[in-house]
C-alpha positions in Angstrom: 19.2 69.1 91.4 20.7 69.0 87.8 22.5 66.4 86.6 25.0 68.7 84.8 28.2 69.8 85.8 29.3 73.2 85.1 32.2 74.0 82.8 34.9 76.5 83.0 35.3 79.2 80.0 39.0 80.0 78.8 40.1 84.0 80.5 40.5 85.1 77.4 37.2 83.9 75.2 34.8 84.9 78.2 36.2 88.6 78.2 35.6 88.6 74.6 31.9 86.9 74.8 31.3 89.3 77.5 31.5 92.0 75.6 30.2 90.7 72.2 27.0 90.6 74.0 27.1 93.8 76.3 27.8 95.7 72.9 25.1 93.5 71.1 22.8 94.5 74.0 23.2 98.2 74.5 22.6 98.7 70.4 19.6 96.6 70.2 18.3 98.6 73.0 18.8 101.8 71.6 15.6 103.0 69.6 17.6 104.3 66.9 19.2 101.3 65.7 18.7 100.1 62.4 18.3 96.6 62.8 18.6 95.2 59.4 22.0 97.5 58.9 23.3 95.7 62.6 22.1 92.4 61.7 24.1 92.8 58.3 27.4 94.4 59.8 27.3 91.6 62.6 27.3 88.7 60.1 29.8 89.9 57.4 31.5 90.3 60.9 30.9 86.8 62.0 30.8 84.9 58.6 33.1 86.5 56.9 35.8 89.1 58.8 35.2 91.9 57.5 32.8 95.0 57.1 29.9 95.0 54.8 30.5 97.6 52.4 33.8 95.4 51.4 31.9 92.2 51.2 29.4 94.0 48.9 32.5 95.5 46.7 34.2 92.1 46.2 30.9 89.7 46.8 27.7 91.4 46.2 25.5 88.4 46.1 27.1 86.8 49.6 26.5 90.7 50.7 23.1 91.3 49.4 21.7 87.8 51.6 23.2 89.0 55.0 20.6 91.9 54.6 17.3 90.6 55.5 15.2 93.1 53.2 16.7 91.2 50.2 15.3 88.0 52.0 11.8 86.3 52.4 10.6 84.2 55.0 7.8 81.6 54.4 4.9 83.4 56.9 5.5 86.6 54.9 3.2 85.3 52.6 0.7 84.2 55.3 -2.5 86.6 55.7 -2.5 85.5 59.2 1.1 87.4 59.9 1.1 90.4 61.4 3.6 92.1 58.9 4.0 95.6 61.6 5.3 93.0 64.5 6.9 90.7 61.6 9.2 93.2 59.9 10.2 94.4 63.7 11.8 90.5 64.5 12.4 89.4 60.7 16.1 90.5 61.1 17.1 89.2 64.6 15.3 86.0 63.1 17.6 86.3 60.1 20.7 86.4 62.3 20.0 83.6 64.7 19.3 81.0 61.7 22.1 82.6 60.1 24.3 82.3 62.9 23.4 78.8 63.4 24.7 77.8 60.2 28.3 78.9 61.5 30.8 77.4 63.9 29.8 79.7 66.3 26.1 78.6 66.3 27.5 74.9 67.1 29.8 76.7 70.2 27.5 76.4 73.4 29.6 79.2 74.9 28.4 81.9 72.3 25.3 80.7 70.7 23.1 80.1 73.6 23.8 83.5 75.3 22.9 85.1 72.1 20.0 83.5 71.1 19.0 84.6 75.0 19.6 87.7 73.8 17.4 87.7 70.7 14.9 86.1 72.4 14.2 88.9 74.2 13.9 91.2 71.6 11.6 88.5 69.6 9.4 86.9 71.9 6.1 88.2 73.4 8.1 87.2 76.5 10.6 85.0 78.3 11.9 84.4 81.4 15.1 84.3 83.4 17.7 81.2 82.1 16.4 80.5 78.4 18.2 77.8 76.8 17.9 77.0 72.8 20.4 75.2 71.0 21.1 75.4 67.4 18.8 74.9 63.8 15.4 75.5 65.6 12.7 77.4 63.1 9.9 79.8 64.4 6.9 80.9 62.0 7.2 84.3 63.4 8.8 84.1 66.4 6.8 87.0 68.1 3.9 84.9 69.3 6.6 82.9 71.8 5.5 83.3 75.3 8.3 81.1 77.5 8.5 81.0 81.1 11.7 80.2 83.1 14.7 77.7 83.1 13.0 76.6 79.6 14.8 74.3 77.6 14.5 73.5 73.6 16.9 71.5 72.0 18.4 70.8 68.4 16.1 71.2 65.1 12.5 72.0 66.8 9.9 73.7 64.6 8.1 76.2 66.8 4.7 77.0 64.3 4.0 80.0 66.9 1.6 82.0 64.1 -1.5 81.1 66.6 0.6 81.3 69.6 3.0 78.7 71.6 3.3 79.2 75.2 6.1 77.3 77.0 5.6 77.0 80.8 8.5 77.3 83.9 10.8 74.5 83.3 9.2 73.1 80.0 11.7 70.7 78.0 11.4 70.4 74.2 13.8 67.4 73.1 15.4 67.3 69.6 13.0 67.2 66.4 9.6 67.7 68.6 7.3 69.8 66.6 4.9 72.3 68.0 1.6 73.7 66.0 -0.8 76.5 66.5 -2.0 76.4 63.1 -4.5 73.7 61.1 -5.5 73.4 57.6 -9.4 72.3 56.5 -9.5 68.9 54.8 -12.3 70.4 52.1 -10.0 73.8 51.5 -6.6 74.1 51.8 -6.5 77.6 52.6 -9.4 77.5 55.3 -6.6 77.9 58.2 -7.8 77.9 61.9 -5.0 79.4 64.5 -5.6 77.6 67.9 -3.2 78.8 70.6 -0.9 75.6 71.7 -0.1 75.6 75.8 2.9 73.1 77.7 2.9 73.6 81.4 5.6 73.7 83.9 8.0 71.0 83.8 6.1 69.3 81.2 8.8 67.1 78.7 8.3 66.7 74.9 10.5 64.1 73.8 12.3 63.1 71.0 10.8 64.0 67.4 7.2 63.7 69.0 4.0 66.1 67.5 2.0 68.4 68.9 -0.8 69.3 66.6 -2.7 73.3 67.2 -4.6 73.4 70.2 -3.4 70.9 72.7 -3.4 71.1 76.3 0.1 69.3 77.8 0.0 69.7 81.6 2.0 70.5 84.4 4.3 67.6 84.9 4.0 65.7 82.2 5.4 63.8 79.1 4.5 62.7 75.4 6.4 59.9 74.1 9.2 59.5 71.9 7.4 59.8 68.0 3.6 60.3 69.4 1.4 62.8 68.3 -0.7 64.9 70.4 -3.9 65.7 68.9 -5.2 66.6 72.2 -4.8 66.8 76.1 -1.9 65.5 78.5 -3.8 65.5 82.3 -1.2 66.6 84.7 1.5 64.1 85.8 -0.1 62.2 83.1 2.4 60.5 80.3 1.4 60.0 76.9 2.0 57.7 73.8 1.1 56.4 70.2 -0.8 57.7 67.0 -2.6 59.3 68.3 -1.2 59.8 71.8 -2.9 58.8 74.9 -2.5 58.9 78.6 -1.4 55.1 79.4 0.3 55.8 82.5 0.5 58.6 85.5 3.9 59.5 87.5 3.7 58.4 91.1 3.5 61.7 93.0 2.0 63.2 95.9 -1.8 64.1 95.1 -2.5 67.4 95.5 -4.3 70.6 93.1 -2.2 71.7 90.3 -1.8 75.4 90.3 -0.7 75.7 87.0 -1.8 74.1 83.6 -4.3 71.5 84.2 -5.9 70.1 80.8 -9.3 69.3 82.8 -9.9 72.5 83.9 -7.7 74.9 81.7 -10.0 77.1 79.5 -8.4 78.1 76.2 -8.7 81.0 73.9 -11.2 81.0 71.2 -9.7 79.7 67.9 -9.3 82.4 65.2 -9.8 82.3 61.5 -6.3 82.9 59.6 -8.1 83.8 55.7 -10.7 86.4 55.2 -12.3 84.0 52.6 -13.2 81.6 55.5 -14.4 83.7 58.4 -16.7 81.2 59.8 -15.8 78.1 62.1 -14.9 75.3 59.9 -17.8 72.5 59.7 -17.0 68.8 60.2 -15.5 67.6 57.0 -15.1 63.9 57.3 -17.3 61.0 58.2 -16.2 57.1 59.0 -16.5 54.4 56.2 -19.0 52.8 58.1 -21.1 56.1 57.8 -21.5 55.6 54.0 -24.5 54.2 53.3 -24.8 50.5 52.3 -23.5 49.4 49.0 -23.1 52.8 47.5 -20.5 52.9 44.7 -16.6 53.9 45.9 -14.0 53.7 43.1 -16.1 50.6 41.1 -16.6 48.8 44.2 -19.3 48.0 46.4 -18.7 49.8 50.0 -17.0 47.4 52.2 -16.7 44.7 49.7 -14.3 43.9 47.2 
């Protein structure tokens, strides 16, 4: 049972979303569309009123920027970005963020159908009743796999370059931030891509962390502000820095079918820079590893 109430759209705006979107659909669809020439007409369209060749005669620069192969996005410089699958979702990317910067982003009515829309065309899947609201940023958007009925709210980062996969009924609250990606302490540009999993019905609440390669079961929650760094076990919830399992919803014991951090077996981490091919070594050691009275910044280890 949900604890929202449904809302009725006006006659006239429905009729007119309606078939925005059946339009929007049929051209994406087509093989023959140009992408970055619809993405461009549908935002001097949107953000401005009128065509794009009369934007570009009376504001070239505000024209120019609506295309998005006169734009950049940070993972184009990544070596670990497929540029072939990038350049395919680099301008539905482009009109998403760009739409979510107008008053029609902010509009439920219109900006969650169409990001449904582009998630479709983005994603390496998603299922039935996707709901994103506005200002949330994907490294490359392709590596998405979502289930059903999932829900991500306002200003999430999605760092999908190693992969993000989003369960049946998963819940990401506002500012959460997901990655699949981690640097080496030694050497900045040593990146390892781990593949980051949240199971069904699992919630991520407000501006909590999940760091590359964590397991969040079925069922269950990380804290407001923790960071993950790890494993949720199923039902289990989760808090601090670095999070841990204090407590466990009261529920019916029984096997989990879906993810289960104890027994979930994930893909083999993959090395993002040609330079570093290997598996990273361990690169830190504890204070109390030093050995006795060895010299640290003019002191004596452990003394003053």
């Amino acid at each position: 049972m949900t604890w929202l109430k449904p809302l009725l759209t006006p006659a006239g705006a429905e009729s007119a979303y309606t078939a925005f979107f059946a339009d929007l659909e049929a051209k994406l669809s087509d093989p023959a569309t140009s992408r970055p020439e619809l993405v461009r007409e549908l935002l001097a369209e949107l953000m401005y009123g009128r065509s794009y060749a009369a934007l570009e005669a009376d504001a070239p620069m505000a024209a120019l920027n609506l295309d998005s192969r006169n734009v950049t996005f940070e993972s184009e410089y990544y070596m670990a970005t497929d540029d072939a699958q990038f350049q395919r979702v680099k301008p539905l990317l482009w009109l998403w963020k760009s739409v979510d910067l107008t008053p029609l982003g902010h509009n439920p009515l219109f900006g969650i159908p169409l990001r449904r829309i582009l998630a479709g065309y983005i994603f390496k899947s998603v299922g039935r009743d996707f709901k994103c609201w506005q200002n949330v940023e994907f490294s490359v958007g392709y590596n998405m796999e979502v289930g059903d009925d999932v829900v991500i709210h306002r200003n999430v980062l999605l760092d999908d370059i190693g992969g993000i996969e989003l369960h049946d009924g998963a819940s990401v609250s506002d500012y959460v931030n997901i990655y699949s990606h981690t640097h080496s302490v030694l050497d900045g540009p040593d990146v390892t891509l781990r593949k980051t999993v949240i199971g069904r019905g699992a919630r991520l609440t407000y501006h909590s962390t999940i760091l590359a390669g964590s397991v969040v079961s079925d069922d269950a929650i990380l804290a407001t502000h923790a960071l993950l760094r790890g494993d949720i076990e199923p039902h289990g919830i989760a808090m601090g820095l670095p999070a841990k399992t204090t407590r466990l919803k009261i529920r019916e014991v029984g096997p989990v079918e879906g993810i289960d951090s104890r027994t979930f077996v994930p893909e083999p981490a993959r090395k993002a820079n040609p330079q570093f091919p290997e598996p990273t070594p361990n690169q830190t050691k504890r204070l109390e590893e030093e050995v006795l009275l060895s010299p640290r910044m003019g002191f004596v280890a452990g003394k003053r």
